[in-house]
C-alpha positions in Angstrom: 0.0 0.0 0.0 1.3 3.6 -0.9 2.2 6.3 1.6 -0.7 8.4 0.7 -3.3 5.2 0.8 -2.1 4.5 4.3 -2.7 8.3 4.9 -5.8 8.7 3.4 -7.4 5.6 5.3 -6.4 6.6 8.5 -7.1 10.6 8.6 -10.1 11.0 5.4 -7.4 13.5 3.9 -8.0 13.8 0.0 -4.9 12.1 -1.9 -4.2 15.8 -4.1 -4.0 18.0 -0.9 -2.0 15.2 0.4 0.4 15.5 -2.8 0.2 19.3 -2.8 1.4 19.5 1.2 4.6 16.4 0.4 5.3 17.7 -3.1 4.9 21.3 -2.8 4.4 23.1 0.4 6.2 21.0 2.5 8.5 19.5 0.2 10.9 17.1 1.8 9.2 17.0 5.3 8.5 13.6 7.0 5.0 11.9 6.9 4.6 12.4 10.7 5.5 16.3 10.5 2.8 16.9 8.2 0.1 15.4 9.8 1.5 16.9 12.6 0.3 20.2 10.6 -3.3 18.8 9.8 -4.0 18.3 13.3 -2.5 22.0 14.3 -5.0 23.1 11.4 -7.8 21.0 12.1 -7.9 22.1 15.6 -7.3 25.8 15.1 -10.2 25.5 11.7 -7.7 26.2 9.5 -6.6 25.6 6.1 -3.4 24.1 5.8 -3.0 25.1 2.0 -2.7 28.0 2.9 0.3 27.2 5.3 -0.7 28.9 8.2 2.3 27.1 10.3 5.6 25.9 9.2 7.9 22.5 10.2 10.8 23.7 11.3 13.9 21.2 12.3 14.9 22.8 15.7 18.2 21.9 17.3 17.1 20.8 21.2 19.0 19.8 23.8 18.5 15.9 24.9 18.0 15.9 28.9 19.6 12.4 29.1 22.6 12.8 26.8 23.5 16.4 26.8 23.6 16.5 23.1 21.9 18.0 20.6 19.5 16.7 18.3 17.4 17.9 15.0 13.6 17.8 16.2 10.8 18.8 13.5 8.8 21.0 15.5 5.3 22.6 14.2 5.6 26.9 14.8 2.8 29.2 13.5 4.1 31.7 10.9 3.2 35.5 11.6 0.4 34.8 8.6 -1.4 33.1 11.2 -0.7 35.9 13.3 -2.5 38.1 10.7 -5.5 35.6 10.7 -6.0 35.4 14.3 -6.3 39.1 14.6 -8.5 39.5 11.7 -10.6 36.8 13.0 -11.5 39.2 16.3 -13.0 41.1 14.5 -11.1 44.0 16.2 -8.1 44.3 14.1 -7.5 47.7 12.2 -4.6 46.8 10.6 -1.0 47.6 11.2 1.5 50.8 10.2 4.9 50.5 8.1 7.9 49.3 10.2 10.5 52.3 11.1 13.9 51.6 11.7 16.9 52.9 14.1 20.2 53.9 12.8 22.4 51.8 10.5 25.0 49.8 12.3 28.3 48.5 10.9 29.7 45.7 13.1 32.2 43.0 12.7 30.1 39.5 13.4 32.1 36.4 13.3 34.6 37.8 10.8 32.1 39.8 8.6 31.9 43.6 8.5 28.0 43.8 8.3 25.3 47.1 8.4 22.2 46.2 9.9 19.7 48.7 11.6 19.6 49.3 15.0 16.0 48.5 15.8 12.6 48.0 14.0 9.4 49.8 15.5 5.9 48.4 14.5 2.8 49.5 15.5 -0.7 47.2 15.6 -4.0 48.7 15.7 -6.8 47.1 17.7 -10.5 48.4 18.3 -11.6 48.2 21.1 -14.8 50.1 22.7 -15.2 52.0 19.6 -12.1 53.0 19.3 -8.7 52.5 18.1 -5.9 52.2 19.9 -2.4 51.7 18.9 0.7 48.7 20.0 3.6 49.2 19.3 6.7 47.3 19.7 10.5 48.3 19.1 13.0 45.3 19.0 16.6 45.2 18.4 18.3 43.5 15.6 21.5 42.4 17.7 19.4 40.4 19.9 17.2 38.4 17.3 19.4 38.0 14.7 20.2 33.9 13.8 23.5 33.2 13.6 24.9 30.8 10.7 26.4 28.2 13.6 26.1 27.6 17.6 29.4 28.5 17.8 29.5 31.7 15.5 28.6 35.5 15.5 28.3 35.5 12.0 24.4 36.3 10.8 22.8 33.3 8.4 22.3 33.5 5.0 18.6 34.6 5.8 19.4 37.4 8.2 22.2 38.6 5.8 19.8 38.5 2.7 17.0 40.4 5.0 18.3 42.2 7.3 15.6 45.0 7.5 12.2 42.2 6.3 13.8 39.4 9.3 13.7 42.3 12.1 10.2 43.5 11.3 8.2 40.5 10.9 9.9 40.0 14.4 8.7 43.3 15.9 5.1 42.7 14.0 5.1 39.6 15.6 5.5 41.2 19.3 3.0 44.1 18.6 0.7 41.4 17.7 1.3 39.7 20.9 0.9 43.1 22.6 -2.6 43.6 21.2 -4.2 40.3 21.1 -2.7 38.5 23.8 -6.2 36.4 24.7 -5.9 35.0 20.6 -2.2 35.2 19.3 0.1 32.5 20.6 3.0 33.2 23.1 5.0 31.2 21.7 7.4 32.8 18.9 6.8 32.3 15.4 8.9 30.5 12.9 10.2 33.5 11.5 11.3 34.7 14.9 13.4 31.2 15.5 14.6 30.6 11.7 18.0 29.2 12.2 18.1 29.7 16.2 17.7 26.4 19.0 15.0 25.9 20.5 16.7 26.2 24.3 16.9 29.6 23.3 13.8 30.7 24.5 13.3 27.3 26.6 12.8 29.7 29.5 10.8 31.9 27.9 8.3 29.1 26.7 8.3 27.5 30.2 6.9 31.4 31.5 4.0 31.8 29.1 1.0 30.5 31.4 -2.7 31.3 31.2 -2.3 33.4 34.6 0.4 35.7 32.3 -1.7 36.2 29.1 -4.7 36.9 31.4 -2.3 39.2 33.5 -1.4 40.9 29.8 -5.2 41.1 28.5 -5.7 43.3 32.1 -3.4 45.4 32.0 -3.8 46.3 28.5 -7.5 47.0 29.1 -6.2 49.5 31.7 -4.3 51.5 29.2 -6.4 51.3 26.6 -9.4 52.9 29.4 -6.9 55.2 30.4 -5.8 56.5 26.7 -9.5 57.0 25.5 -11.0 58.4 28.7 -8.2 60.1 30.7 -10.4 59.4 33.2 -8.3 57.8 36.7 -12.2 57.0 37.7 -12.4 54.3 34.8 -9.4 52.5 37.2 -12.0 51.8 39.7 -14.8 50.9 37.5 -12.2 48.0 36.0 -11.0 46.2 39.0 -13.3 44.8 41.6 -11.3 46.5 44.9 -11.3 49.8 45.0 -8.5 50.5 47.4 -6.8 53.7 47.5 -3.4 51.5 48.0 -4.4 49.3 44.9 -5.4 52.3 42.4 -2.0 54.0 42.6 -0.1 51.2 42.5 -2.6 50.6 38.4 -1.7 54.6 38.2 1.8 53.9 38.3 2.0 50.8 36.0 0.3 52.9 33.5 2.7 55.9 34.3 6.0 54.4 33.9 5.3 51.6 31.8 6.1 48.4 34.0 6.7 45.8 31.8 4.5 42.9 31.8 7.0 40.3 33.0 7.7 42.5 36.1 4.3 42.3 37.0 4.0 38.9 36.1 7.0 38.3 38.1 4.6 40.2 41.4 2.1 37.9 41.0 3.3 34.4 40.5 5.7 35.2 44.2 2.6 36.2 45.5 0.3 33.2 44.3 -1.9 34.6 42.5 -3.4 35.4 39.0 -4.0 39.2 38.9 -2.9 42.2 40.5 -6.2 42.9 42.2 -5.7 39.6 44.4 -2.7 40.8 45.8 -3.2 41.7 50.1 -2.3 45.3 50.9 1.0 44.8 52.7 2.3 43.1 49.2 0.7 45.8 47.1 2.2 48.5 49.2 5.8 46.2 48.6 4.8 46.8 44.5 4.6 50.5 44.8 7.3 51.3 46.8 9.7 49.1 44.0 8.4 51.6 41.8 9.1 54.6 43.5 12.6 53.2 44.4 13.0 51.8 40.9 11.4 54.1 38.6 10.0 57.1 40.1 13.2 57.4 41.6 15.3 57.2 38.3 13.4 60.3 36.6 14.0 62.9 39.1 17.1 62.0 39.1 17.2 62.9 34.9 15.2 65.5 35.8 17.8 67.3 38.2 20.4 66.7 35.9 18.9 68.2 32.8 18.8 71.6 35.7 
């Protein structure tokens, strides 16, 4: 019996989609690997010719022997990104990606220009009205390097330098703005060429509690930004300590990032900022006085 026959009889799949996916879109990937992709589209109701994930061979670390092995691993692209967010129904599109100053650099023996950063910005709706996510990463620490052992950027990263870095930043802002619907986890474009224990600890973080944590807080900024109303803080969250309201007031401020928050909650035991008792709340704010508050008087007094 042929490959396709034993497929076809097991998982109903149509023998010219099966040829299109082997022969075409996923041309030299194992049997397993793609069905690996039918049942990623199946249960996400989508189409997989329109290859909304890719296989990518990822180099992981074996816990037993210490080495390194190949290991096809299904990643959605930032397509899928785009599909998610159009699917809510709340997506308004997204701006063209700026870019930071052109850097010359010497990496693994190879004088090349890169730019600094790449800045993209996502708009959402939400409540009538749209409101804009941006997010600014840095080519330095996302590039892929052509070896484990190298500084030197792939072929990919050397061929793209400016299209690489901004489907990574898209992919963030994306994150940024639909964190209930777009996965955590980075997208094939992000890790082209990179091991997966790179972001094994970044992986391990994403938990419900920290997209749930995310979908809150941007809620509070985006109340914030179309009311400029501090009363709308209160309406939000179900305690309406004074203690609790500045310490929201102060995330919104100076821009805590989400991990530091995250960081609060899962020492404290709990899902969302709101839960935390008063002694621990009052801990929060004075980090951010010390940390933050702090920090910009001091700027301040220097530019005196």
């Amino acid at each position: 019996m042929s490959d396709i026959a034993k497929v076809n009889n097991s998982y109903d799949i149509d023998p010219h989609i099966w040829s299109t996916l082997k022969n075409s879109l996923y041309s030299g990937a194992r049997d397993e690997s793609i069905l690996m992709v039918l049942d990623y589209c199946k249960a996400g109701n989508l189409d997989p010719l329109q290859k909304p994930v890719h296989i990518v061979p990822m180099s992981v670390k074996n816990a037993q022997t210490g080495k390194y092995e190949f290991k096809d691993t299904i990643m959605a692209g930032i397509g899928l990104y785009r599909i998610q967010a159009a699917r809510s129904n709340q997506y308004a599109g997204v701006g063209e990606p700026e870019y930071g100053a052109l850097i010359t650099a010497n990496l693994g023996g190879i004088n090349f220009t890169y730019p600094e950063w790449c800045k993209v910005t996502v708009r959402k709706i939400v409540h009538g009205s749209i409101v804009e996510f941006s997010a600014k990463e840095y080519w330095i620490e996302n590039y892929a390097t052509s070896g484990r052992d190298s500084l030197a950027p792939n072929s990919m990263w050397r061929k793209r330098p400016y299209g690489q870095i901004a489907k990574c930043a898209e992919a963030q802002a994306l994150r940024k703005a639909f964190p209930e619907i777009v996965s955590q986890q980075p997208t094939a474009e992000e890790m082209e060429g990179k091991s997966l224990n790179e972001f094994d600890s970044d992986l391990k973080n994403v938990t419900p509690k920290a997209q749930t944590l995310s979908a809150k807080l941007d809620e509070l900024i985006t109340e914030q930004s179309n009311n400029n109303n501090d009363d709308k803080l209160a309406n939000i969250v179900q305690d309406n300590q004074p203690i609790l309201d500045e310490l929201l007031k102060l995330i919104l401020t100076h821009n805590i990032p989400d991990d530091t928050i995250t960081k609060w909650c899962n020492k404290a035991g709990v899902a969302t900022i709101n839960e935390l008792d008063s002694s621990k709340i009052q801990s929060c704010v004075d980090h951010i006085y010390s940390n933050y508050v702090q920090e910009k008087t001091n700027e301040l007094y220097k530019e005196l």
